[in-house]
N, C-alpha and C positions, 0 to 999 in steps of 0.2 A: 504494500500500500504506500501511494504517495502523497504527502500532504503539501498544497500552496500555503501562500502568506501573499495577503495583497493589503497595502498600507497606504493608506489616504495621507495627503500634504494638508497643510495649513498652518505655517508659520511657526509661532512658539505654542500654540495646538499642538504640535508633534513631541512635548512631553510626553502628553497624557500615551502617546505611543510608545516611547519612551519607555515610561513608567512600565504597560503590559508587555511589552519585551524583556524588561531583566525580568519581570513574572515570570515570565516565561523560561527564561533562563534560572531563574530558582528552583523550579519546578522540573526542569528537563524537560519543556517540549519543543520537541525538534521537529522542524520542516527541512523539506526538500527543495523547495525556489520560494523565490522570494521577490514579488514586484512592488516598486514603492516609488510614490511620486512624491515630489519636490520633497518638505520636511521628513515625509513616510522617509526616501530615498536616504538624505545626510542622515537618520537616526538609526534606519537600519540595517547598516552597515555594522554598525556594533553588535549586532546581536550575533552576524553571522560569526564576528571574530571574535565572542566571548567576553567581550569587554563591558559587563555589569556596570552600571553607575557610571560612566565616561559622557554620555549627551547629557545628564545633569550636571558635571562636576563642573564641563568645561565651557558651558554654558552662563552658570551662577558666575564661573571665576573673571571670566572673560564679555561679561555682558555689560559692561560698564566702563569697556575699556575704547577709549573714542576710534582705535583703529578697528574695532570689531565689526561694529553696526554702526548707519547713524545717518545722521544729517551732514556731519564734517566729511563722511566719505562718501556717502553722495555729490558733495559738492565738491569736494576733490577729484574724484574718480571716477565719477559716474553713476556707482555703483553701492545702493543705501546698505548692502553688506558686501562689507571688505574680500573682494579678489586675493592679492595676498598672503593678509594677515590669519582674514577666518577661514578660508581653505586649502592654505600651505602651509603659513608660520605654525598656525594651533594645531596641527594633525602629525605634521611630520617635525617637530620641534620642539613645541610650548604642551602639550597631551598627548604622548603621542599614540597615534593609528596601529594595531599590530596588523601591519600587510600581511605579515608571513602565516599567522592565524588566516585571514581573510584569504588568501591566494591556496592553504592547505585545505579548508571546508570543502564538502562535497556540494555545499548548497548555491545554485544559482541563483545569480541576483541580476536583475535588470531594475532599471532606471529609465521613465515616462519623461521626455522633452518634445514639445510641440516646435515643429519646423514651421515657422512662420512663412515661409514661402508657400506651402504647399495648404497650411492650415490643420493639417493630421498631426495624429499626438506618433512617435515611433518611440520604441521597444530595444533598450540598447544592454546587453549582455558585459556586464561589468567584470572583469577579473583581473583588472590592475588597478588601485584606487590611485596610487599616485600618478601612473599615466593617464588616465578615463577620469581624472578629479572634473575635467571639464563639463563633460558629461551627469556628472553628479548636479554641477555647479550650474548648468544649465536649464535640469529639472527643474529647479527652486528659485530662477532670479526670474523674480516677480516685474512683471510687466512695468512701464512709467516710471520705476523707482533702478531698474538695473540695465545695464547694455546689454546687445544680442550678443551671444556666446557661441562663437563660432567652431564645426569642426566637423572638419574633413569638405570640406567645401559647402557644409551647410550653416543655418543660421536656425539659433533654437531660444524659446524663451520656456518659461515655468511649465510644467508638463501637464499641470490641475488642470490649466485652460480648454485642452482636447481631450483629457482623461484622464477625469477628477477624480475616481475610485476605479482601477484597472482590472475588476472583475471576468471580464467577458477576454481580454489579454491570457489572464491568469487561466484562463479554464483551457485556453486553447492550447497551452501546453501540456494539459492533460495530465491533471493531478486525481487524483481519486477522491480527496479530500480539498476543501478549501475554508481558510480560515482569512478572515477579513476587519480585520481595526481603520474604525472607525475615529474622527475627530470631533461629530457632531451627535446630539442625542438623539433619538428615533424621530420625535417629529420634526425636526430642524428639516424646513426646506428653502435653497435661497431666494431672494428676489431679484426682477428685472434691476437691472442701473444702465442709467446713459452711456451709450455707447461713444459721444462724443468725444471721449479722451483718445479711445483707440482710433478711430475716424484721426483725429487730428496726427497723434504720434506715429502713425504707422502706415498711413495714409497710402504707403508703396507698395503694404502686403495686405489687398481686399480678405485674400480667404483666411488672416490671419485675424483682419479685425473682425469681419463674421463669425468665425467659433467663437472667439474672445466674447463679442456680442450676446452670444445665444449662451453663456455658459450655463446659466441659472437651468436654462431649461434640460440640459443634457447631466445637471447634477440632480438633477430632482428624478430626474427619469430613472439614471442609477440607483440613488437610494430606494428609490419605490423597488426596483426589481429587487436588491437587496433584500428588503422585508420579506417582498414574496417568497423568494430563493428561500430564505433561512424558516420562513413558515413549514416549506415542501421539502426541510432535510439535507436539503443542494448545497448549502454552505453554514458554516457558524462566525458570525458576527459578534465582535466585541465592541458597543460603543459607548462614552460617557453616560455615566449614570444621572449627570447632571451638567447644566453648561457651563461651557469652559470659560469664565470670563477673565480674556488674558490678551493682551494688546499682540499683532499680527507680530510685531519688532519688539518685542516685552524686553524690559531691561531690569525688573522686582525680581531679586531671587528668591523672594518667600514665594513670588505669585510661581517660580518656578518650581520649588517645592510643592507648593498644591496642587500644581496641576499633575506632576509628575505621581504624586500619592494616588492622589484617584484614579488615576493609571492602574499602580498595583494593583488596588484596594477593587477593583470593577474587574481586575486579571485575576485574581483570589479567588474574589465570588464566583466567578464564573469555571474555574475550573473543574469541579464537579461534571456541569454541563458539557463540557469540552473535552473531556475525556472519553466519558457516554458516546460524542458522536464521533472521535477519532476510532472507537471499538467497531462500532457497527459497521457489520457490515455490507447493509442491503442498499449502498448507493454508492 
């Protein structure tokens, strides 16, 4: 039997993922792939390489530090999280990443980046973090606030945009099992917003601001299948037990403690349940 793991993005949300990933690693439950957009992506890396408590440590440590995130390196660089600092200095220097963990796992991990040319979200098979950092970093740099991220002659921004929870990805590589973390509570569904920003900033890639545009409709769409999937035994869902109320760029290490508890604390409870359907086996 093979089990997925598909991991929704959402900024400093990707605690609470966070949080049920060392769960999970307390617990020993082990997957076989692994899909995870934008925050899902930078968080769960750690799990593949065992690295318990490493996306809270170095988050609290370094969230406050003006090269990390922010307005100064926006306006320096382009880019409202630090290129450099937060995905070379802290990984391979300042916290560091166990590649050699990561590069020995049997577990597949791909990373959701939307090619703004084309407007599709693509599926990119990770197994060098420090070469492929770009590709991580391309998942997660949030539209208006980061530059396009180039590679291999494409141009990519946050992966949420065209595939905001990578279920129907995830299945198609044909897991037996599928386990899916959540960012948002069961009824959280988003709403329309003007599409004028993208219209204006991107103006050169239509089918990039049209997904961009429509995203509400294609996450609500997800999550509605989700419910049903997980009613009909097809997948188990883990999501907040209650909302996350935590800024996209959060910089409060308490707020990061919280969110990352209710992480655990919803990966606990739910264990029980998750075990039940990792057993059976009529699906």
């Amino acid at each position: 039997m093979t089990v997925g793991l598909a991991l929704e993005g959402g900024g400093m949300r990707g605690l609470y993922t966070a949080g049920v990933l060392d769960a999970f690693m307390e617990a020993d439950i082990r997957v076989d792939g692994i899909v995870g957009v934008s925050a899902g992506a930078l968080f769960g890396v750690n799990y593949v390489s065992g690295q318990k408590g490493r996306a809270l440590r170095y988050n609290k440590h370094f969230a406050k530090d003006p090269n990390y995130m922010g307005f100064r390196s926006w306006l320096t660089t382009g880019n409202m999280v630090n290129k450099d600092f937060t995905y070379y200095k802290v990984p391979f220097e300042l916290d560091v990443f166990d590649e050699a963990a990561f590069e020995e796992s049997s577990v597949d991990f791909y990373s959701v980046a939307t090619n703004i040319e084309t407007g599709k979200a693509e599926y990119h098979l990770i197994t060098d973090v420090r070469q492929e950092m770009e590709l991580l970093r391309a998942s997660s740099a949030l539209p208006l606030v980061s530059r396009v991220v180039e590679w291999q002659g494409k141009k990519y921004l946050d992966g949420g945009l065209s595939d905001s929870i990578p279920i129907d990805f995830a299945k198609s590589l044909g897991f037996d099992k599928l386990i899916v973390v959540l960012t948002r509570p069961l009824d959280y569904r988003k709403k329309a917003s003007s599409p004028l920003p993208y219209k204006l900033a991107y103006r050169k890639y239509p089918k990039f601001v049209e997904v961009a545009s429509k995203r509400y409709l294609h996450y609500n769409k997800a999550v509605e299948k989700i419910a049903e999937q997980e009613m009909q035994g097809e997948l188990f869902a883990i999501r907040p037990s209650q909302n996350l109320v935590i800024g996209r760029l959060e910089k409060d290490s308490d707020k990061f403690d919280e969110i990352y508890g209710i992480g655990v604390a919803d990966a606990e409870a739910a264990l029980p349940e998750l075990r039940a359907y990792l057993a059976r086996e009529d699906n």
